[in-house]
Backbone as a printed PyTorch tensor [residue, N CA C, xyz], in Angstrom:
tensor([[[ -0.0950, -10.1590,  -7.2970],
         [ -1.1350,  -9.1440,  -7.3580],
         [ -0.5020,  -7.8480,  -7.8260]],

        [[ -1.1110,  -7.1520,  -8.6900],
         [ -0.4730,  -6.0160,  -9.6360],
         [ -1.8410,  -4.9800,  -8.8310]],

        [[ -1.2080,  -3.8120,  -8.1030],
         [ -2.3730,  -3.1760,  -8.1550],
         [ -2.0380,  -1.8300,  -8.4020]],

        [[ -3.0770,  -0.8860,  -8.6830],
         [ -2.9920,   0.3530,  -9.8460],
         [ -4.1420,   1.4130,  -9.9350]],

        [[ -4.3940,   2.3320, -10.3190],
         [ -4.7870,   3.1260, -10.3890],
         [ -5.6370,   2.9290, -12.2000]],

        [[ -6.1040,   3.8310, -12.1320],
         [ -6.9640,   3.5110, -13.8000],
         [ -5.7540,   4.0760, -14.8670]],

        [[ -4.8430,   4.8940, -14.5460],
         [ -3.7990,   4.6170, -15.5650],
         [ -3.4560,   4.5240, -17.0140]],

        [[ -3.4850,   5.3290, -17.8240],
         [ -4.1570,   4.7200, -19.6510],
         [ -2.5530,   3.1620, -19.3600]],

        [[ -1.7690,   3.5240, -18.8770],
         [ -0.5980,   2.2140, -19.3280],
         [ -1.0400,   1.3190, -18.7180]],

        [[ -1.6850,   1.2440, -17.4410],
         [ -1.7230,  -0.3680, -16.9050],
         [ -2.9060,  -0.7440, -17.4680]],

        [[ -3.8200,  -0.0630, -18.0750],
         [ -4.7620,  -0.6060, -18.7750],
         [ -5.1610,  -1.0800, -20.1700]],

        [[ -4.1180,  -0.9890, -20.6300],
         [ -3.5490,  -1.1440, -22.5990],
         [ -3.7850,  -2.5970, -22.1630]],

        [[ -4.2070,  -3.3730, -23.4420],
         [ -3.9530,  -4.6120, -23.6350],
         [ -3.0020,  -5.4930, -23.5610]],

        [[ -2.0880,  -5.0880, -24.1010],
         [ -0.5750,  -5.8470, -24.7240],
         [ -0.1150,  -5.7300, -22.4490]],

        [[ -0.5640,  -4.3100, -21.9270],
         [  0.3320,  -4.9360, -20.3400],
         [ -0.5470,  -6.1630, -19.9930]],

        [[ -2.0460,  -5.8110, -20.0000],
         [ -2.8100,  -7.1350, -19.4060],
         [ -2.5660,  -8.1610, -19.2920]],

        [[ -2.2570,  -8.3100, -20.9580],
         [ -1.9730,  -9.4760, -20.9080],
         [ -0.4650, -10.1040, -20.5280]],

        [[  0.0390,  -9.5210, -20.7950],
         [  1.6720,  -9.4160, -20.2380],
         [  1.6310, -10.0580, -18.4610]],

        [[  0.4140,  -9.4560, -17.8700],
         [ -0.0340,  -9.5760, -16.1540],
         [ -0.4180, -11.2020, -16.8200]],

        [[ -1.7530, -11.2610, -17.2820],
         [ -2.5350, -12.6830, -17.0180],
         [ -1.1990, -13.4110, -17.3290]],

        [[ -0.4560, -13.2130, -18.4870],
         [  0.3970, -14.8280, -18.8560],
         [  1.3320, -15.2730, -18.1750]],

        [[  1.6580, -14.1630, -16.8360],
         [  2.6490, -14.9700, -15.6180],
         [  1.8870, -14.4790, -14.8100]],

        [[  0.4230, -14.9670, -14.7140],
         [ -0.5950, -15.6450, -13.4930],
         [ -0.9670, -14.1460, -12.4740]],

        [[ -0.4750, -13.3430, -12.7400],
         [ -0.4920, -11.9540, -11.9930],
         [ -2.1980, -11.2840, -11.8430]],

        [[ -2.7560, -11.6310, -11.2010],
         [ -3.7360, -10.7780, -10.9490],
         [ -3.6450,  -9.4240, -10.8150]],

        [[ -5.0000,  -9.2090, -11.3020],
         [ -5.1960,  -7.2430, -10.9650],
         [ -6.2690,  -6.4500, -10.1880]],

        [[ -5.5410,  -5.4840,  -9.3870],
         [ -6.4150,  -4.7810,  -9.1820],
         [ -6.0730,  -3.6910,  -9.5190]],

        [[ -7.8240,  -2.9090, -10.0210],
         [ -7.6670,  -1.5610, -10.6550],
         [ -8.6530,  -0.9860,  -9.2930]],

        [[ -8.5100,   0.6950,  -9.2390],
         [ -9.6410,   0.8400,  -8.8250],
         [-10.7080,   1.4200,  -9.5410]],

        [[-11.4830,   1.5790,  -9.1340],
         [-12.9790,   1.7370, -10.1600],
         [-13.1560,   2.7310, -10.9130]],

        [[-12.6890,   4.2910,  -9.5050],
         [-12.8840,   5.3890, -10.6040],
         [-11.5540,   6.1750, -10.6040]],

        [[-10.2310,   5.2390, -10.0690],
         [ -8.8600,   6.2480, -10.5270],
         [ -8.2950,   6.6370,  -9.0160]],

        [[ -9.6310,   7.0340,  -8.1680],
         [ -9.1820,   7.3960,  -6.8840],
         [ -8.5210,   6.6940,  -6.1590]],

        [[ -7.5860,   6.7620,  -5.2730],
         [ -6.6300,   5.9000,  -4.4590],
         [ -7.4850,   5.4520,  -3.1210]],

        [[ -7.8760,   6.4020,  -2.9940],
         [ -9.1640,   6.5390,  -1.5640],
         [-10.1500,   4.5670,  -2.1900]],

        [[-10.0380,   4.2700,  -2.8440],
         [-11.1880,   3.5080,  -3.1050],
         [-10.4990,   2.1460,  -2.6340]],

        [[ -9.0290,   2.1970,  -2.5580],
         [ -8.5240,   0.4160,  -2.2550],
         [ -7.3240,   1.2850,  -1.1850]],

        [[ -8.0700,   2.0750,  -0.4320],
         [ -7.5750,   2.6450,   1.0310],
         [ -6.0230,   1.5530,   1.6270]],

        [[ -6.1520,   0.6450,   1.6750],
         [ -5.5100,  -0.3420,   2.2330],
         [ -4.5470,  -0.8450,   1.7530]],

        [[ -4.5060,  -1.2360,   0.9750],
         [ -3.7640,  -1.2820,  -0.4450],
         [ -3.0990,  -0.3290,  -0.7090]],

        [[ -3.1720,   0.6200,  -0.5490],
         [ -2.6200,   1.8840,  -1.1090],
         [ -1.9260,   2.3190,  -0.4200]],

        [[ -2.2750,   2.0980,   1.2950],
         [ -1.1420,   2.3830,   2.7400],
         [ -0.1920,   1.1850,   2.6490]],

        [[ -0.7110,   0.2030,   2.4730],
         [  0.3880,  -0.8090,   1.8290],
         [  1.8840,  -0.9170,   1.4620]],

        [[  1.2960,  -0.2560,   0.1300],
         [  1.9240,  -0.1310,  -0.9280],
         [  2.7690,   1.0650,  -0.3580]],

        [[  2.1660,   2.0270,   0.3450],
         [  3.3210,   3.4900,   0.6370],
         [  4.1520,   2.6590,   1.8000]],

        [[  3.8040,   1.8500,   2.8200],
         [  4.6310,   1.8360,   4.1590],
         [  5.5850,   0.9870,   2.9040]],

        [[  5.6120,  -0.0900,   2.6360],
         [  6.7460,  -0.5350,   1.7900],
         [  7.4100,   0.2330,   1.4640]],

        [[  6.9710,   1.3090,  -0.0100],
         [  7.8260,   1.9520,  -0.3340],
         [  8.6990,   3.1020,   0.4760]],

        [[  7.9650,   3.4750,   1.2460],
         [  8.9370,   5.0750,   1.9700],
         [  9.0140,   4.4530,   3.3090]],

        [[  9.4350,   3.6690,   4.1550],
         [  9.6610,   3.4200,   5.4250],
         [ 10.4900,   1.8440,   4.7650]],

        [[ 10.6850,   0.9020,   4.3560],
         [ 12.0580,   0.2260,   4.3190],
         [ 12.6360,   0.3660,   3.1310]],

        [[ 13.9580,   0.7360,   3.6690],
         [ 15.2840,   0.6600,   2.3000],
         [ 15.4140,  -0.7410,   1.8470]],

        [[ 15.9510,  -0.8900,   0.8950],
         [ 17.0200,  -0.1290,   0.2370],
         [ 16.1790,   0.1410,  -0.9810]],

        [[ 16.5930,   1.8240,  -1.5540],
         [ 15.7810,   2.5100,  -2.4820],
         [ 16.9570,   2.1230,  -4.0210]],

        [[ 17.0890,   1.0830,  -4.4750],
         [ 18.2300,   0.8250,  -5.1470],
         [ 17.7930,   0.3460,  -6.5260]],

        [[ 18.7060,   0.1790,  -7.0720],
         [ 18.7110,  -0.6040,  -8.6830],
         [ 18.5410,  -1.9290,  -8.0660]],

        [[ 18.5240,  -3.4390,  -8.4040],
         [ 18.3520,  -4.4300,  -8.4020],
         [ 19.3840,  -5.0200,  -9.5280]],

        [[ 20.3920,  -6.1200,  -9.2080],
         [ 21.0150,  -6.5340, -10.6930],
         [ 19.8870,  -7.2450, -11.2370]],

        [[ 19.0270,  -8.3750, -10.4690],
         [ 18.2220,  -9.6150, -11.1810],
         [ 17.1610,  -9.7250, -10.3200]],

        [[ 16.1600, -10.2690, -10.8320],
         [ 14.9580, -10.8290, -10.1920],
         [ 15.4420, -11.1630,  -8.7230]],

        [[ 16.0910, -12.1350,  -8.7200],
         [ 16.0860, -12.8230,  -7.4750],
         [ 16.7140, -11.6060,  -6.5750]],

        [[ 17.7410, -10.9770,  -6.5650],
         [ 18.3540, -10.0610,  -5.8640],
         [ 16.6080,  -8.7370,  -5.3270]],

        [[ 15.9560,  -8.9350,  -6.2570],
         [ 14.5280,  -8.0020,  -5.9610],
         [ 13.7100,  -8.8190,  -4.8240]],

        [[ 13.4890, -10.4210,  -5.2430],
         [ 12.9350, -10.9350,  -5.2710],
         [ 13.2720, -11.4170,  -3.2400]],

        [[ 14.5360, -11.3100,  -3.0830],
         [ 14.6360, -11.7310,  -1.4830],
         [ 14.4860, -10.4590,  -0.8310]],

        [[ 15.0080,  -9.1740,  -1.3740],
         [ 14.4090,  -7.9440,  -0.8210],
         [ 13.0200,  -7.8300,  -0.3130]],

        [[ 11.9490,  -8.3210,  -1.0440],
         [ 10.6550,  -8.1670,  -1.0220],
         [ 10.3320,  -8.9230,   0.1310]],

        [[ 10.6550, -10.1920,  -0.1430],
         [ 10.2820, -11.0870,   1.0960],
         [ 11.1000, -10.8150,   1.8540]],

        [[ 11.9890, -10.4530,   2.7230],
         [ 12.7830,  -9.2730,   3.9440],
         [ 11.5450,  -8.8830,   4.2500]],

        [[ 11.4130,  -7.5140,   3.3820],
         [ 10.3040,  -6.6950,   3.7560],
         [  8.9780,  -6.7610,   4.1670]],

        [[  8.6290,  -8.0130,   3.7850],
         [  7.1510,  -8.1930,   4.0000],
         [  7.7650,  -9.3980,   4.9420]],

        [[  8.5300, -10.0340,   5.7340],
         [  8.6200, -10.8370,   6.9230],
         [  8.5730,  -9.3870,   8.3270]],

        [[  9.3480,  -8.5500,   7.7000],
         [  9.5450,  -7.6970,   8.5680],
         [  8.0660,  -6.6830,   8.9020]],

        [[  7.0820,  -6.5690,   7.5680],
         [  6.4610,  -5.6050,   7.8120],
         [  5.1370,  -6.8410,   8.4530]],

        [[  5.0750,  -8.3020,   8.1290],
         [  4.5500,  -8.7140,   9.4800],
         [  4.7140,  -9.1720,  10.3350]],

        [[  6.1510,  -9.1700,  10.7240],
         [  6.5220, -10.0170,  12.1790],
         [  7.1890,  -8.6830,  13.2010]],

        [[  7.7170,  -7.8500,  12.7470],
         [  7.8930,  -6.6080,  13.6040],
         [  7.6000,  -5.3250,  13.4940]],

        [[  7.0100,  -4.6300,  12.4500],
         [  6.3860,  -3.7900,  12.2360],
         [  5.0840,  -3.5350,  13.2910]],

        [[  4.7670,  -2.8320,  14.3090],
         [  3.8870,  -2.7230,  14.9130],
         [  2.9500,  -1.5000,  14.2460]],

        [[  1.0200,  -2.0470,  14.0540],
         [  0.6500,  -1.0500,  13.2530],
         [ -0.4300,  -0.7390,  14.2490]],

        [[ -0.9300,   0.7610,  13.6600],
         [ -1.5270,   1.2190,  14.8080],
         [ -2.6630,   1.0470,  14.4120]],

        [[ -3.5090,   0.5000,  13.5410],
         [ -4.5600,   0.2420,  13.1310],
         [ -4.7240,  -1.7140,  13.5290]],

        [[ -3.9960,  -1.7280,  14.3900],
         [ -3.9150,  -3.0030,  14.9480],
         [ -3.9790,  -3.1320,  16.6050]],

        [[ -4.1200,  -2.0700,  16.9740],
         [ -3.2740,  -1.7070,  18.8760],
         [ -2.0030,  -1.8580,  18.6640]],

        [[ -1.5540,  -1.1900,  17.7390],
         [  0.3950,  -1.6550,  17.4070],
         [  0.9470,  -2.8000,  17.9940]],

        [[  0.3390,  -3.7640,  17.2250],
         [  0.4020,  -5.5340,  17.2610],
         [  0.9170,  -5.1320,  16.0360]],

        [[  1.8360,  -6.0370,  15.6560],
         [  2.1860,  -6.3360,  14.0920],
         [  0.9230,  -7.6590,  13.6730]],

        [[  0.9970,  -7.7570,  12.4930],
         [ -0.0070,  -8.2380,  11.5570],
         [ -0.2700,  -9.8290,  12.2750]],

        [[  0.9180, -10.2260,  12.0960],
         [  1.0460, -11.9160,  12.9100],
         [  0.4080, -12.0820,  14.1290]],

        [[  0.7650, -11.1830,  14.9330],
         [  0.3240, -11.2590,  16.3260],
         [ -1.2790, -10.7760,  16.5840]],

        [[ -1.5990,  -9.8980,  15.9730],
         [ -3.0530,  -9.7270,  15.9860],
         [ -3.8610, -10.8330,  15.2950]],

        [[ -3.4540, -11.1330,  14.5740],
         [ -4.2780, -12.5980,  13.9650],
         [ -4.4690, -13.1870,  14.4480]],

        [[ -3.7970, -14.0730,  15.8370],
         [ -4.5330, -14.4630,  16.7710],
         [ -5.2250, -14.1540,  18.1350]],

        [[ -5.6910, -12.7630,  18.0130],
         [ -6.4620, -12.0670,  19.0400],
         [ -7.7970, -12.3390,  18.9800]],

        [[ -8.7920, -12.1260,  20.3210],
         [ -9.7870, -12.5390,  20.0630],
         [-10.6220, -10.8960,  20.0680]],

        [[-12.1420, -10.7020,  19.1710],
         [-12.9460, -10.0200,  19.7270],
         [-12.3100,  -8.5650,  18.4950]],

        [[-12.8870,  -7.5750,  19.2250],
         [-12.7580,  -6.0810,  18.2260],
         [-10.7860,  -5.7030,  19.1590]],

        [[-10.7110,  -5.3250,  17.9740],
         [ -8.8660,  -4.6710,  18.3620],
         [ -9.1200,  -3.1720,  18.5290]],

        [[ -9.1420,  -2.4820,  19.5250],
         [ -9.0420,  -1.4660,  19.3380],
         [ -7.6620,  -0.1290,  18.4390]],

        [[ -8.4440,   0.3390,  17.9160],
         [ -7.4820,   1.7370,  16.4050],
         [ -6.7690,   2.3230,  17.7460]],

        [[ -5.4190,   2.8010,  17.0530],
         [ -5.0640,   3.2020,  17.9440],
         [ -4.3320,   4.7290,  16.7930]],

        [[ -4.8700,   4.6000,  15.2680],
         [ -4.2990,   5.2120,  14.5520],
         [ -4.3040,   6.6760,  14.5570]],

        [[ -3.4380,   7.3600,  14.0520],
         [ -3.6050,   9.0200,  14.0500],
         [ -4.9630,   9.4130,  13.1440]],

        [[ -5.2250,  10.6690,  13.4490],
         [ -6.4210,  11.0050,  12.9670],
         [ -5.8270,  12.1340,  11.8140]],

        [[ -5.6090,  12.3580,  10.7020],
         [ -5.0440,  13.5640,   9.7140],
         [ -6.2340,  14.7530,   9.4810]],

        [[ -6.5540,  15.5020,   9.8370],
         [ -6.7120,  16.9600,   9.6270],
         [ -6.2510,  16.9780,   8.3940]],

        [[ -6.8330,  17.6080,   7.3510],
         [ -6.9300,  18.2400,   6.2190],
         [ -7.0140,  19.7980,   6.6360]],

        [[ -6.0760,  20.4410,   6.2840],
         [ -6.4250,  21.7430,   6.5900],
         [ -5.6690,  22.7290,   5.0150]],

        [[ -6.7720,  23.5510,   5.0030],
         [ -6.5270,  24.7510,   3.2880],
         [ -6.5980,  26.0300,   3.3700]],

        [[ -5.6760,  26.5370,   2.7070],
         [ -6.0280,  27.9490,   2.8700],
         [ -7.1010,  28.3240,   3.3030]],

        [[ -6.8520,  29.6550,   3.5770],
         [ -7.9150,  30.5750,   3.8670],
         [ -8.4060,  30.5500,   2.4900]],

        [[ -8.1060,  30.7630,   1.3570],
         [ -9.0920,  31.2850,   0.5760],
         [-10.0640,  30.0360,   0.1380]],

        [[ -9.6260,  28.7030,   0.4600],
         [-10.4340,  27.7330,  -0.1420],
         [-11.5280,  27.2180,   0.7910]],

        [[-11.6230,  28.3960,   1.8010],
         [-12.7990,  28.4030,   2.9700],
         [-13.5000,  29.5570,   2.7950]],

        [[-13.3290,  29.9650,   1.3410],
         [-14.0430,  31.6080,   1.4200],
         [-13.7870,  33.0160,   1.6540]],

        [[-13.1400,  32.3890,   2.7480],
         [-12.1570,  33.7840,   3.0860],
         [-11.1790,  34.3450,   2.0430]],

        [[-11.5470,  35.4660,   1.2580],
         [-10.7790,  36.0180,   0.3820],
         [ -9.7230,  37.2710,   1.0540]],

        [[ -9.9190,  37.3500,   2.0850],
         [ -9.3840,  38.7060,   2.4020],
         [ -7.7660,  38.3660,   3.1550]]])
């Protein structure tokens, strides 16, 4: 699964197809916004900025056991809080609603972008 943003490069032909001819599905989102594949997109960040190694790779395969590390780890011990900080495995077999246990983010902006000019 290739997923992306509207992008003019991931959307050229010559990558597409480059995706379909080693079986790679896509997701785009609809209008560019990240907000639209929410999940996906926290995903994609806990991978990247919470496990190392931030490195070159010599070969596929050297990438390729990194990844799977990471994703054994981000569902067998990673506890998430949009789970009752169960990691992914372990909530899968729970029964009924899981209660969020996630932070809530405040957006907060200048004063002047509330009007307040002074």
């Amino acid at each position: 699964m290739h997923h992306s943003d509207r992008g003019v490069q991931y959307c050229s032909g010559t990558y597409v197809d480059i995706l379909f001819s080693r079986g790679i599905a896509i997701s785009i989102t609809q209008s560019g916004n990240p907000y639209d594949n929410a999940l996906t997109e926290r995903m994609n960040g806990i991978i990247k900025n919470e496990f190392p190694p931030k490195k070159v790779y010599q070969n596929y395969n050297e990438a390729k056991k990194a990844i799977e590390k990471t994703v054994i780890i981000y569902n067998d011990m990673r506890p998430h809080g949009s789970l009752d900080n169960k990691t992914p495995n372990e909530a899968q077999y729970l029964q009924g609603e899981i209660p969020k246990k996630w932070k809530s983010y405040k957006k907060s902006y200048p004063s002047i972008c509330n009007g307040d000019l002074n």
